[in-house]
MIZA-299876 format. One line per field, with one value per residue: residue number from 0; x, y, z of N, C-alpha, C in turn. Coordinates in Angstrom, 2 decimals, always signed. Atoms other than C-alpha are relative to their C-alpha. Example, Ala and Ser with C-alpha at 12.3 -4.5 7.8 and 13.67 -1.06 7.14 Angstrom:
k <- (0 / 1) .
n_X <- (+0.89 / -0.82) .
n_Y <- (-1.19 / -1.19) .
n_Z <- (+0.00 / -0.06) .
ca_X <- (+12.30 / +13.67) .
ca_Y <- (-4.50 / -1.06) .
ca_Z <- (+7.80 / +7.14) .
c_X <- (+0.90 / -0.77) .
c_Y <- (+1.20 / +1.09) .
c_Z <- (+0.00 / +0.73) .
This chain:
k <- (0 / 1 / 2 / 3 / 4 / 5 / 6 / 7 / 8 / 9 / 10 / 11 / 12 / 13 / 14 / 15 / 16 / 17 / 18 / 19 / 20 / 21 / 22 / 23 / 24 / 25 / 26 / 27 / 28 / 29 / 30 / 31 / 32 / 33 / 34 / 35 / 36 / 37 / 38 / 39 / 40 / 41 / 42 / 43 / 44 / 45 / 46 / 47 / 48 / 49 / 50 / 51 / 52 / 53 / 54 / 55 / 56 / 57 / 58 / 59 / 60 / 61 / 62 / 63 / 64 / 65 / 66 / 67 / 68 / 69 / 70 / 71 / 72 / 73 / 74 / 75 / 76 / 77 / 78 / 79 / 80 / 81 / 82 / 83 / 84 / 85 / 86 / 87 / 88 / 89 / 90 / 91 / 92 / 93 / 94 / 95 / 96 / 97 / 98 / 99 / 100 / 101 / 102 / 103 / 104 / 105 / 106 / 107 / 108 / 109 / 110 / 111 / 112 / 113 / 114 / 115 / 116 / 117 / 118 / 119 / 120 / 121 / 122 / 123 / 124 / 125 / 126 / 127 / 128 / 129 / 130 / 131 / 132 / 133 / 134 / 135 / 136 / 137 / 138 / 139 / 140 / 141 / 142 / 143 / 144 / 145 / 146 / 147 / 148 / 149 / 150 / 151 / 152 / 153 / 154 / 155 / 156 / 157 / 158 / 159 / 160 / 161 / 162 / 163 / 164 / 165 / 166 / 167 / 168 / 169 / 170 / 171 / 172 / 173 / 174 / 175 / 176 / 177 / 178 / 179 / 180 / 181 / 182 / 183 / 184 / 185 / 186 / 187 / 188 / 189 / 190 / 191 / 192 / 193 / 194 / 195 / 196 / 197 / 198 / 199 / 200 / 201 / 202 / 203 / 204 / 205 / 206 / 207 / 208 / 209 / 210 / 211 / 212 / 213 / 214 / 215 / 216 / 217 / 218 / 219 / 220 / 221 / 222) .
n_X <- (+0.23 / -1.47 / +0.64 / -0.68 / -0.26 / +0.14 / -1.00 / +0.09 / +1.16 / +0.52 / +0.31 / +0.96 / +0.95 / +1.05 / +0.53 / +0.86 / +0.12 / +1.21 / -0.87 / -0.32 / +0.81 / +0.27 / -0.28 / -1.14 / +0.30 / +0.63 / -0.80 / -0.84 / -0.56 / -0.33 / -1.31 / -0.26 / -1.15 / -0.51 / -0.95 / -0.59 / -0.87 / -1.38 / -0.84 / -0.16 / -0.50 / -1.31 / +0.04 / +0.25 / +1.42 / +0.26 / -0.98 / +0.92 / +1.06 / -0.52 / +0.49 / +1.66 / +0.61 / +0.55 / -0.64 / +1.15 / -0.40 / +0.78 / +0.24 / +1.03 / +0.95 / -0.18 / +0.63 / +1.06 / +0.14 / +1.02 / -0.62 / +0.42 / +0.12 / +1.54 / +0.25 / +0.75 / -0.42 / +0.78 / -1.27 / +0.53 / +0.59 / +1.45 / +0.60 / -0.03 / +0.85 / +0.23 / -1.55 / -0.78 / -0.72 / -1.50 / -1.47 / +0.43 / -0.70 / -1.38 / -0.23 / -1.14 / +0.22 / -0.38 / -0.55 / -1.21 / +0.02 / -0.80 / +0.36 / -0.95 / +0.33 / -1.06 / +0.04 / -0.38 / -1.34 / -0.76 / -1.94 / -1.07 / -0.59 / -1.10 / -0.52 / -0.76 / +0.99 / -0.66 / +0.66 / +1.67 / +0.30 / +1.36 / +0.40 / +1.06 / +1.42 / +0.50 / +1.36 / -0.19 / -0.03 / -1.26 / -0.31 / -0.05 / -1.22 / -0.26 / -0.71 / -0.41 / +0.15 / -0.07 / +0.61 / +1.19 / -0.83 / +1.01 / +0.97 / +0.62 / +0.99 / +1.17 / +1.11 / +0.81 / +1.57 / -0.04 / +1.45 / -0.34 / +1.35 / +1.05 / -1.23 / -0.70 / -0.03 / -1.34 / +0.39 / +0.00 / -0.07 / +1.21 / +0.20 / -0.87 / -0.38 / -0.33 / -0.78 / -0.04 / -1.19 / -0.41 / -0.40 / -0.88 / -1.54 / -0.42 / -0.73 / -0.81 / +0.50 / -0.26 / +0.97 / +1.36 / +0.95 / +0.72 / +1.31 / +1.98 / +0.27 / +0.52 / +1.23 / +0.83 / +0.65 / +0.66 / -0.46 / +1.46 / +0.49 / +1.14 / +1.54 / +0.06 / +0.94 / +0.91 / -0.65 / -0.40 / -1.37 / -1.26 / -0.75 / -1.17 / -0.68 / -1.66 / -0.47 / -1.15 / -0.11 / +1.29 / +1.38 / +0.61 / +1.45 / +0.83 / +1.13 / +0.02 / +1.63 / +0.03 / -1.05 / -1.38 / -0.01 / -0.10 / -1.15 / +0.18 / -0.89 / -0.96 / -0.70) .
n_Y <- (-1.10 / -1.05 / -1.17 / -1.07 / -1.06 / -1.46 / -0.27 / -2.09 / -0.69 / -1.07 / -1.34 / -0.61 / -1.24 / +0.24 / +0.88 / +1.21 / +0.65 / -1.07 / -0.78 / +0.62 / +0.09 / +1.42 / +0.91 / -0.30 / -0.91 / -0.51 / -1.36 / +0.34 / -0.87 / +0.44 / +0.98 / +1.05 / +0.76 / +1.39 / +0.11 / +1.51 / +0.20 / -0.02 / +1.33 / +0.05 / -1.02 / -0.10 / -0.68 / +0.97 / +1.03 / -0.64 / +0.41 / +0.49 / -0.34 / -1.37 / +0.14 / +0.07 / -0.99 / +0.49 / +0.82 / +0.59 / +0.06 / +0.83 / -0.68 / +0.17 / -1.08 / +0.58 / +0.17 / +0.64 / +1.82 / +0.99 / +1.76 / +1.36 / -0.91 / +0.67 / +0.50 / -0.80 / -1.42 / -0.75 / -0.67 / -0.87 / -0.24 / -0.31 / -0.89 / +0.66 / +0.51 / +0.99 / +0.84 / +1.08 / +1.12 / -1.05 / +0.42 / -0.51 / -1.36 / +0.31 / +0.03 / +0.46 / +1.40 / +0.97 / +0.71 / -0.26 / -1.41 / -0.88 / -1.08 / -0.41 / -1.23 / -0.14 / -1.17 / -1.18 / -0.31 / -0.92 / -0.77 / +0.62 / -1.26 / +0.46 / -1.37 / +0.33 / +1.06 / +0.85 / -0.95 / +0.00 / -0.15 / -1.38 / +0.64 / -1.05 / +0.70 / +1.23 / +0.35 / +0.44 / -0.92 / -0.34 / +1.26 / +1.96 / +1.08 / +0.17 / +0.97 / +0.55 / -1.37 / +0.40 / -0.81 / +0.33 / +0.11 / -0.46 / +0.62 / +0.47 / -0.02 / -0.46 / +0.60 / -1.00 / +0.45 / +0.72 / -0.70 / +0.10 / +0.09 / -1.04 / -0.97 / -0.05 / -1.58 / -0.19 / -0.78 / -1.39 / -0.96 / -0.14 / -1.18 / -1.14 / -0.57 / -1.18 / -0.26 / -1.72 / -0.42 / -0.39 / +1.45 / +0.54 / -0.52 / +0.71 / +0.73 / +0.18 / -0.24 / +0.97 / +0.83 / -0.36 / +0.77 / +1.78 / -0.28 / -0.29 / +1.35 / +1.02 / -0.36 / +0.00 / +1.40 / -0.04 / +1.19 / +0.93 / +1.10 / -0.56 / +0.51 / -2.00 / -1.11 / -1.58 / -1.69 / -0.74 / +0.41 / -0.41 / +1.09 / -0.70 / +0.78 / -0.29 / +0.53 / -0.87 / -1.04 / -0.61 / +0.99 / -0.60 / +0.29 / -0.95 / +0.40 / +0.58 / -0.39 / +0.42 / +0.18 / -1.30 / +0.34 / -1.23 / +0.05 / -0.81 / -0.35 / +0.93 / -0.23) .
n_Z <- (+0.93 / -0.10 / -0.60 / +0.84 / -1.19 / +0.72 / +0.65 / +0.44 / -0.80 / +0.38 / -0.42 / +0.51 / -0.58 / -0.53 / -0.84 / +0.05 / +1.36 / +0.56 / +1.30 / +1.20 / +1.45 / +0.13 / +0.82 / +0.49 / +1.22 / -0.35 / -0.32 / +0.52 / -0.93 / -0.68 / +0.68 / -0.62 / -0.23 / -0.51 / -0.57 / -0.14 / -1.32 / +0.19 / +0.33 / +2.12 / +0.89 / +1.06 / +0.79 / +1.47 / -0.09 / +0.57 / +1.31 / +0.93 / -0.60 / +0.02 / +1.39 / -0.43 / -0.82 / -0.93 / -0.92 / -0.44 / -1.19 / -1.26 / -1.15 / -0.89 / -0.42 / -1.54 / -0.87 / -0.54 / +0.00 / -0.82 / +0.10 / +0.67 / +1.17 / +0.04 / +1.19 / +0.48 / -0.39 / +1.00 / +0.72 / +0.33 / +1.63 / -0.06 / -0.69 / -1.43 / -0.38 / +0.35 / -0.63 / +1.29 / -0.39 / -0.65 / +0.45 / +1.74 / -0.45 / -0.32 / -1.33 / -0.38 / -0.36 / +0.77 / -0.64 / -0.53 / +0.61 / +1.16 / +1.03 / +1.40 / +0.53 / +0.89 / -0.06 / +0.94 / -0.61 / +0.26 / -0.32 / -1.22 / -0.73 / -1.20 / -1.33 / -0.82 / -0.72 / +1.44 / +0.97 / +0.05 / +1.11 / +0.29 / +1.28 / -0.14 / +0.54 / -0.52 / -0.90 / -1.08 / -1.04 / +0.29 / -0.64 / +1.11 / +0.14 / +1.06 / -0.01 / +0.88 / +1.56 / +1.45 / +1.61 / +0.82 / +1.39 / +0.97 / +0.56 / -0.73 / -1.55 / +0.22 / +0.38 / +0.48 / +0.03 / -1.35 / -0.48 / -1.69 / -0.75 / -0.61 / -0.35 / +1.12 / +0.18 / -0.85 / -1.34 / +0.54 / -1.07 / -0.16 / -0.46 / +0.59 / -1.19 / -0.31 / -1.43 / +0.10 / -0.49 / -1.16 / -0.98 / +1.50 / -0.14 / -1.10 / +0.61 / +0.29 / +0.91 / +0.67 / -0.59 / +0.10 / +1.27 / -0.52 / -0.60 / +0.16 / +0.98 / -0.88 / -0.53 / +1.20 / +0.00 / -1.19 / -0.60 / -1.35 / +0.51 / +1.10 / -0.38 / -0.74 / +0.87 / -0.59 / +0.39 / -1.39 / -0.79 / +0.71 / +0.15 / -0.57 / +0.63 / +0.01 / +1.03 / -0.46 / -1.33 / -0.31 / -0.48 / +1.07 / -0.93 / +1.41 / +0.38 / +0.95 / +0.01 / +1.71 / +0.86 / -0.24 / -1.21 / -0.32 / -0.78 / -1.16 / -1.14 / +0.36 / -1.22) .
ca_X <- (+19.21 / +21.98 / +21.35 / +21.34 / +23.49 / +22.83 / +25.37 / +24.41 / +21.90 / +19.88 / +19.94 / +17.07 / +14.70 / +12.31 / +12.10 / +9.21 / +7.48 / +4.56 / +5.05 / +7.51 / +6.12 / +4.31 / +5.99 / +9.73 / +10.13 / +7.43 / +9.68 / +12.29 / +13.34 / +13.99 / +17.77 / +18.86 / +22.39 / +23.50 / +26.05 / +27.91 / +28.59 / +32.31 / +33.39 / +31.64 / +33.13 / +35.26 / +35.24 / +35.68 / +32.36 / +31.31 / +33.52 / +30.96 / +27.95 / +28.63 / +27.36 / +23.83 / +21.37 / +19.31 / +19.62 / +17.51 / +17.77 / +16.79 / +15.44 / +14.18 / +11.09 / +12.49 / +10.04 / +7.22 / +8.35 / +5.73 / +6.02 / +2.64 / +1.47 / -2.06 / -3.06 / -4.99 / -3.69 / -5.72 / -3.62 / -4.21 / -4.65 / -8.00 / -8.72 / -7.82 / -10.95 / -10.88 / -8.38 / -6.41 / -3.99 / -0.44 / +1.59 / -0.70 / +0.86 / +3.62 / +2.70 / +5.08 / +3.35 / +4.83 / +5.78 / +9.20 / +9.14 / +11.54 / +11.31 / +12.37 / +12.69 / +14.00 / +15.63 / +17.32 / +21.52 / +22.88 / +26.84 / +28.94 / +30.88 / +34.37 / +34.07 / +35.23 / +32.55 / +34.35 / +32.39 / +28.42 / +26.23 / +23.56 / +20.47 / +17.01 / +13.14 / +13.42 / +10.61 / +12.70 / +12.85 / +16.34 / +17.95 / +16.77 / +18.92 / +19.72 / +20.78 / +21.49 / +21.96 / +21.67 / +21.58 / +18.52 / +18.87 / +16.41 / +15.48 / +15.28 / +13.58 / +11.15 / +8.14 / +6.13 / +3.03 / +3.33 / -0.53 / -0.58 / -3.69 / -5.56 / -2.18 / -2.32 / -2.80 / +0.58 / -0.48 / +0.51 / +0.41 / -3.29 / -3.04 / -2.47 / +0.12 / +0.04 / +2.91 / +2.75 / +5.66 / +6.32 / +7.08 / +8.73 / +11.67 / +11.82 / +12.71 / +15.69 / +15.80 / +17.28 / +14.19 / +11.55 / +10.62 / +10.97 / +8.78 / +5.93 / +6.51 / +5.87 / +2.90 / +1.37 / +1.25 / -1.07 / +0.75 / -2.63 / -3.73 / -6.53 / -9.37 / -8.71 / -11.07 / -11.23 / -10.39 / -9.97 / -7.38 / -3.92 / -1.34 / +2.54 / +5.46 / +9.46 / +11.02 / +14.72 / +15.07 / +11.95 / +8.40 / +6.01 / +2.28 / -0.36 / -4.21 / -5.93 / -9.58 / -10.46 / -7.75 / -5.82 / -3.64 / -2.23 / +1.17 / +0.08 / +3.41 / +7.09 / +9.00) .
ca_Y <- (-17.44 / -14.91 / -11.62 / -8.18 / -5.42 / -1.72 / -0.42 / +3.82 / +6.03 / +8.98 / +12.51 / +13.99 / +17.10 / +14.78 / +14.11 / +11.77 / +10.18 / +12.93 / +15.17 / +12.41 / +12.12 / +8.89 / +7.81 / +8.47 / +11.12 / +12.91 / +16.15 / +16.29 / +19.19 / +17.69 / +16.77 / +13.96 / +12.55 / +9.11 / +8.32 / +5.15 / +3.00 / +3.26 / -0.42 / +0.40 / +3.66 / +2.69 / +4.96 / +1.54 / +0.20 / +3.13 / +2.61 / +3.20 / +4.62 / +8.28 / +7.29 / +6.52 / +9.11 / +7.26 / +4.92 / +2.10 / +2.28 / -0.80 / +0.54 / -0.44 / +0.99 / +0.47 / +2.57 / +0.59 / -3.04 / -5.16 / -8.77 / -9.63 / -8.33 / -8.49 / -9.78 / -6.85 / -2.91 / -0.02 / +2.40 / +5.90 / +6.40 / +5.49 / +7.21 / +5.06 / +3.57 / +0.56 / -2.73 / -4.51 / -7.24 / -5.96 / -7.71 / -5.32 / -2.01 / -0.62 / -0.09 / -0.19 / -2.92 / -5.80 / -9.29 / -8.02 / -4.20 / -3.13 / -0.50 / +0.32 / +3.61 / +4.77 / +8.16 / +11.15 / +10.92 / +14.25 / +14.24 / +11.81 / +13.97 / +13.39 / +14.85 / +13.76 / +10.93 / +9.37 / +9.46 / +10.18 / +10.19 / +13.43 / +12.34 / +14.03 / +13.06 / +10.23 / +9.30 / +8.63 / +10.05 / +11.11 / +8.25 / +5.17 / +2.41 / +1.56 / -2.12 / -2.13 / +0.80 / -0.29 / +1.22 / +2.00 / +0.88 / +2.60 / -0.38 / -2.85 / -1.49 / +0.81 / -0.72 / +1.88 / -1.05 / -1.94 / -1.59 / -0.18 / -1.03 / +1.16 / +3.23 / +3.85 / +7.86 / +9.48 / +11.22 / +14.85 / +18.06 / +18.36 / +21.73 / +25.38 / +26.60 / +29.69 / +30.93 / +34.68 / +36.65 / +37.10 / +33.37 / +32.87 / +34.31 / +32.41 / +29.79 / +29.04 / +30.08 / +26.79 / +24.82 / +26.85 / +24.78 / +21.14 / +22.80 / +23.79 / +20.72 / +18.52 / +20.41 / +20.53 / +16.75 / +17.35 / +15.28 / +15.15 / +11.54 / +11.24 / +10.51 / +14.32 / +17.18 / +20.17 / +23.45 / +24.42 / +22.14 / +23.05 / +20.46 / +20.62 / +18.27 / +18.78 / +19.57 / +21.06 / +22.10 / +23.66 / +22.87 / +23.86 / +24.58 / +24.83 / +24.56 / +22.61 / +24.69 / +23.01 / +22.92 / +25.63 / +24.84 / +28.04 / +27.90 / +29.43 / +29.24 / +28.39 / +27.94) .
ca_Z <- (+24.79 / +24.30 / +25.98 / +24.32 / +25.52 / +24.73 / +22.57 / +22.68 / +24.05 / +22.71 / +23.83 / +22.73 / +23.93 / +25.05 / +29.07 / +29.14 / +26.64 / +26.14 / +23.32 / +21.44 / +17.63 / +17.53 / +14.80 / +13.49 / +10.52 / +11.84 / +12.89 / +10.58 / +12.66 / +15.29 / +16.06 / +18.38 / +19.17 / +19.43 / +21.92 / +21.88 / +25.52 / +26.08 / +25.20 / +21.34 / +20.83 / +17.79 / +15.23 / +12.54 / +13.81 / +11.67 / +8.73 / +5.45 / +7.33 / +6.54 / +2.52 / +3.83 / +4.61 / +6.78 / +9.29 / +10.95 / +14.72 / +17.19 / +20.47 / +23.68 / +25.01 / +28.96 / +30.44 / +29.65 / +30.52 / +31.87 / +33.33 / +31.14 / +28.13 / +26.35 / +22.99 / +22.13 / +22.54 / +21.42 / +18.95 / +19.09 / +15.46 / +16.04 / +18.81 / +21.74 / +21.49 / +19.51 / +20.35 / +17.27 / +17.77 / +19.19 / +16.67 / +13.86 / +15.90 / +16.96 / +20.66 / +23.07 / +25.03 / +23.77 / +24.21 / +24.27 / +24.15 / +20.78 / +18.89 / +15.44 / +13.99 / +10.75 / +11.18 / +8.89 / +9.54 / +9.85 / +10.67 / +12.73 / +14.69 / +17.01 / +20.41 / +23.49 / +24.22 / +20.63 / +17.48 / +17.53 / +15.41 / +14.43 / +13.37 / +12.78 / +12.91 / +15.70 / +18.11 / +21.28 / +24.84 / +25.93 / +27.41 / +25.06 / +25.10 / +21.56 / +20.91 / +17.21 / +13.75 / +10.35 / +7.00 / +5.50 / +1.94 / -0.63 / -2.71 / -0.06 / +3.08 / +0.40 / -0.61 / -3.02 / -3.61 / +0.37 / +2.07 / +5.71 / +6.65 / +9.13 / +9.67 / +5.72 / +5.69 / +7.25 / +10.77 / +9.18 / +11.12 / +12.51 / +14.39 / +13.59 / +16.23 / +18.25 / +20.39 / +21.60 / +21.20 / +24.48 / +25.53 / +21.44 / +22.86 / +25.69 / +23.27 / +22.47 / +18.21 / +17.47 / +18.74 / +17.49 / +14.41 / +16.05 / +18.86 / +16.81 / +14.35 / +17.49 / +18.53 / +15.51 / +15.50 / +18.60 / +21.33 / +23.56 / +23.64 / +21.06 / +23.28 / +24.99 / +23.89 / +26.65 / +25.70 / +29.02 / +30.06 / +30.00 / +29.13 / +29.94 / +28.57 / +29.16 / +26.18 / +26.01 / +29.33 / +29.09 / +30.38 / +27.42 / +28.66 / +25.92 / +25.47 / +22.86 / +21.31 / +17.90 / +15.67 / +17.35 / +19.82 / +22.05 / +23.84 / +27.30 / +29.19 / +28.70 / +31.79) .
c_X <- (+1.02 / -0.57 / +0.80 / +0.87 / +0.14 / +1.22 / +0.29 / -1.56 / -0.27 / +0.08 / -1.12 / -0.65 / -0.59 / +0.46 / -0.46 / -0.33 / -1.43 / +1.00 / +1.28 / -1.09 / -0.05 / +0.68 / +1.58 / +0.06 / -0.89 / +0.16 / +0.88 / +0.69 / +0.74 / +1.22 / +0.24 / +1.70 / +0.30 / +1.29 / +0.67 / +0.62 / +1.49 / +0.81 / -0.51 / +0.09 / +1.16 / -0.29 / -0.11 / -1.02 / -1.12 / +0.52 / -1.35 / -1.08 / -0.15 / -0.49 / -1.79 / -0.66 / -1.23 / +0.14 / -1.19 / +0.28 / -1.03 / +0.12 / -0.40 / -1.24 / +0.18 / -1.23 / -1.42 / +0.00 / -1.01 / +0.10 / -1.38 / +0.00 / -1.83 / +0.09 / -0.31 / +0.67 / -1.01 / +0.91 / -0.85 / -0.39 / -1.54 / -0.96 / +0.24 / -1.14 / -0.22 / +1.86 / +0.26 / +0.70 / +1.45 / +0.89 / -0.40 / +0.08 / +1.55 / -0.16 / +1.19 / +0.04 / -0.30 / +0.41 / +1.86 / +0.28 / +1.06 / -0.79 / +0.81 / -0.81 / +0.91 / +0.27 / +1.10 / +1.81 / +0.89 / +1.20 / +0.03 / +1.38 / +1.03 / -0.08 / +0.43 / -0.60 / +0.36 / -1.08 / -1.41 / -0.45 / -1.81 / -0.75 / -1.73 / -1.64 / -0.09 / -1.07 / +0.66 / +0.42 / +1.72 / +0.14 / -0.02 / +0.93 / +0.03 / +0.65 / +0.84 / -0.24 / +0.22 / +0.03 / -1.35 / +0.47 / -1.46 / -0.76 / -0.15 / -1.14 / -1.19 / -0.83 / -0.86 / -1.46 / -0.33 / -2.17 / -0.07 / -1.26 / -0.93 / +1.00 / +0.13 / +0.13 / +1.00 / -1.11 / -0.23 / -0.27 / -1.73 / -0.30 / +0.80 / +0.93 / +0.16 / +0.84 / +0.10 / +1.31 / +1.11 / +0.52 / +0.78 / +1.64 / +0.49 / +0.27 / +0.85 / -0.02 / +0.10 / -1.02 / -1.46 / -0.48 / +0.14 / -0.90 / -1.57 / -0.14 / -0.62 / -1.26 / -1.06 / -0.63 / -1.30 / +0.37 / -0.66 / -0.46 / -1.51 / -1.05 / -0.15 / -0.60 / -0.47 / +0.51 / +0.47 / +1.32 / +1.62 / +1.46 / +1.36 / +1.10 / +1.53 / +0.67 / +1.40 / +0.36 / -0.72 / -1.21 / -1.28 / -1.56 / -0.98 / -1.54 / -0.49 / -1.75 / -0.14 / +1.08 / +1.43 / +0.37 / +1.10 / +1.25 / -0.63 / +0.95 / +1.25 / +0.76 / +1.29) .
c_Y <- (+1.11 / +1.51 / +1.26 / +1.02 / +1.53 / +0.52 / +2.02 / +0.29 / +1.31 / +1.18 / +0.80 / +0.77 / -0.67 / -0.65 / -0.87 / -0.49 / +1.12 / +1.03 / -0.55 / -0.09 / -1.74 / -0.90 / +0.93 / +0.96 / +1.09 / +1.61 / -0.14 / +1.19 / +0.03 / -1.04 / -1.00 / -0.31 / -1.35 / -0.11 / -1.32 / -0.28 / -0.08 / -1.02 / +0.08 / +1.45 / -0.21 / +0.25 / -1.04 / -0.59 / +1.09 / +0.52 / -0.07 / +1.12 / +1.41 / -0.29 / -0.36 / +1.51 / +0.19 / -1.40 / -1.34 / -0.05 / -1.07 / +0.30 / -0.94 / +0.81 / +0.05 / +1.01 / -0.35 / -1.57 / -0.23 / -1.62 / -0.56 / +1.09 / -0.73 / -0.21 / +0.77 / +1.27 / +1.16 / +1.19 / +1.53 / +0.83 / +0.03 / -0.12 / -0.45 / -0.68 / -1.36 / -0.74 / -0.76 / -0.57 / +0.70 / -0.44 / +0.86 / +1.57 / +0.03 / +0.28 / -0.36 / -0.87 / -1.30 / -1.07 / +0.39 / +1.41 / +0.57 / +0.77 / +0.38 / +1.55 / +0.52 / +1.60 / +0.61 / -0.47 / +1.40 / +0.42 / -1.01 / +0.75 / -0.87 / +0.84 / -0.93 / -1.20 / -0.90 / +0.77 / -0.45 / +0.14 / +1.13 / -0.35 / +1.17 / -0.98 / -1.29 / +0.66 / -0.73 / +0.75 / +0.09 / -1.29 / -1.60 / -0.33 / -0.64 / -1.13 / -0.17 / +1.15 / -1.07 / +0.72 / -0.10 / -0.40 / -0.17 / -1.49 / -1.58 / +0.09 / +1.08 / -0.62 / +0.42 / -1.16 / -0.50 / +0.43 / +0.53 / +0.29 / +1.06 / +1.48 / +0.69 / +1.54 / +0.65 / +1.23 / +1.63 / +0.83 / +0.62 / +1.17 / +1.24 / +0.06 / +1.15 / +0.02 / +1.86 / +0.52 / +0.10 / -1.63 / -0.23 / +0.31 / -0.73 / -1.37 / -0.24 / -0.40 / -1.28 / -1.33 / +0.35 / -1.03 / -1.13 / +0.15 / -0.06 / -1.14 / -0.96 / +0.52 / +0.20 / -1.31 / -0.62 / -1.26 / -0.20 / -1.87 / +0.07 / -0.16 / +1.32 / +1.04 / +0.65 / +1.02 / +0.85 / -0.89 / +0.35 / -1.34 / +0.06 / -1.53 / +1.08 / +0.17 / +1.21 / +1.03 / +0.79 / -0.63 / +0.95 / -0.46 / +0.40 / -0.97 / -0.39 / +0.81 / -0.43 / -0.46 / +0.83 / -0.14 / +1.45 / -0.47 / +0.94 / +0.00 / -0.57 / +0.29 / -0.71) .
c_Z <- (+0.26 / +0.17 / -0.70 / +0.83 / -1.02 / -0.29 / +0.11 / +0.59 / -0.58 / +0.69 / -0.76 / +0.83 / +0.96 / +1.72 / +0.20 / -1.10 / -0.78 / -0.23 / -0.79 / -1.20 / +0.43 / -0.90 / -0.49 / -1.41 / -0.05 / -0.11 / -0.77 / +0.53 / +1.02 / +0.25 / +1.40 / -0.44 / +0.43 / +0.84 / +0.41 / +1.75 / -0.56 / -0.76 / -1.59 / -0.31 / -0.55 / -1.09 / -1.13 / +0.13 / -1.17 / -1.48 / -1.21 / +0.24 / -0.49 / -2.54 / -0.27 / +0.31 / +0.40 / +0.41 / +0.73 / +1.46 / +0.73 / +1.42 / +0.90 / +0.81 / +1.82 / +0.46 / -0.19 / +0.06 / +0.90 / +0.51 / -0.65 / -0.87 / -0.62 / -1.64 / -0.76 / +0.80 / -1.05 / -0.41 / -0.12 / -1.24 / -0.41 / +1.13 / +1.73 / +0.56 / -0.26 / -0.19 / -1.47 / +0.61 / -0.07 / -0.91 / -1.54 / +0.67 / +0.39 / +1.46 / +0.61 / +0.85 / -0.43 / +0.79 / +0.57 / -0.80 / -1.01 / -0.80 / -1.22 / -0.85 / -1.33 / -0.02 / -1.03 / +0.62 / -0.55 / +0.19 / +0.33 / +0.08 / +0.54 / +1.14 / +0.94 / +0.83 / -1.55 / -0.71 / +0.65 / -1.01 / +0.27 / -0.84 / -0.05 / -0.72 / +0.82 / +1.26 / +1.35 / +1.05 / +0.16 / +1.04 / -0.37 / +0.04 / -1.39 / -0.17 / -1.83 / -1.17 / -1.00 / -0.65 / -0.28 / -1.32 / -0.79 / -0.61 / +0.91 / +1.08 / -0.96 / -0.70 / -0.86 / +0.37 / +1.97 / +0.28 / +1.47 / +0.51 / +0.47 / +0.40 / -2.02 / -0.43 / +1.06 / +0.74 / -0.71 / +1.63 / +0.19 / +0.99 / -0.16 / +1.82 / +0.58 / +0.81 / +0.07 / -0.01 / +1.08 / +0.53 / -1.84 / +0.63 / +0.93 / -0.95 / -0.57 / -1.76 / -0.91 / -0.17 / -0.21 / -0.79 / +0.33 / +0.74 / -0.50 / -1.37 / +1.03 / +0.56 / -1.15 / -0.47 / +1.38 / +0.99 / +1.26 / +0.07 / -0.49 / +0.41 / +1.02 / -0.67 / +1.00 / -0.09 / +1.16 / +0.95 / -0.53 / +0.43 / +0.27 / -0.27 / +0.31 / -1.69 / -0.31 / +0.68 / +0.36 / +0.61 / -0.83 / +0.55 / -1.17 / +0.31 / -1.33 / -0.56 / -1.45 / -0.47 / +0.15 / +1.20 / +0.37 / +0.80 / +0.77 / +1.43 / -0.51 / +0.91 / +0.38) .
């Protein structure tokens, strides 16, 4: 079997994998850089691409390989409580962990790492290994009559956000609105409900600390 090799790697906000958007498109705020390994930075592998404006990106999920995998994964959509069959999610415990994400393309750029490409609205930590880009292409990959099962109502933004003045500034102005787009998608796992706990996620060079009470979630530190 012929073995893949990662072609580019993400820079994105995200440290870990808490507080990524579960799902791609999510943030459309949110910008991300592609960075090609050295041996495929050639500007004609990108020849065309720049007439699209969006992209299909094949991922790996490296940090959750496993040497087994189970038949059944439970999807936090509904709630982390109940198990469906792993090949009817997109979990990232898989027989063979890929990921596909379709994201926004905003530029391809020339700097001194060749060309990159600027894209906006993906769902990956900084560091993904990226084996493969495509075109999206409107009347193939969209579906209007498609059915999506138990996933069929889009996630949406399920909390108001507060941040106090006093820590807003401590954010950097370019990052406010992917910030409180990603916190708005509440990136607790869905089986969490104490108002008194306070939660804490890396997210551009920051370490963002917030409580969750109802529907309102409170930025209570940004460090």
């Amino acid at each position: 079997m012929q073995e893949f090799s990662v072609i580019a790697r993400i820079r994105s906000d995200f440290a870990t994998k808490f507080g990524v958007p579960r799902q791609s498109g999510l943030v459309d705020a949110l910008e991300s850089t592609i960075v090609f390994e050295p041996e495929y930075r050639n500007a004609d592998a990108l020849r065309g691409l720049e007439g699209f404006s969006h992209i299909w990106l094949i991922w790996v999920f490296d940090k959750a390989v496993r040497d087994t995998w189970s038949p059944t994964v439970r999807p936090p959509r509904l709630g982390g409580n109940t198990r469906m069959g792993v090949f009817a999610t997109r979990s990232p415990f898989r027989p063979n962990p890929i990921g596909l994400s379709c994201v926004r393309l905003a530029g391809i750029e020339e700097t001194a790492e060749g060309t990159v490409l600027r894209i906006r609205g993906a769902d990956l930590m900084d560091g993904t290994p990226i084996l493969d880009i495509k075109p999206y292409i409107p009347y193939a990959d969209c579906k209007p009559e498609a059915l999506g099962g138990f996933a069929s109502a889009p996630a949406g933004e399920t909390l108001e956000v507060l941040i106090p003045e006093g820590l807003l500034l401590r954010i950097p102005e370019n990052r406010r609105e992917s910030l409180r787009g990603v916190l708005a998608q509440d990136p607790r796992p869905h089986y969490h409900d104490d108002p008194e706990r306070i939660y804490g996620f890396g997210f551009g060079g920051m370490e963002v600390k917030f409580r969750v009470a109802g529907n309102v979630l409170t930025v209570t530190d940004i460090l």
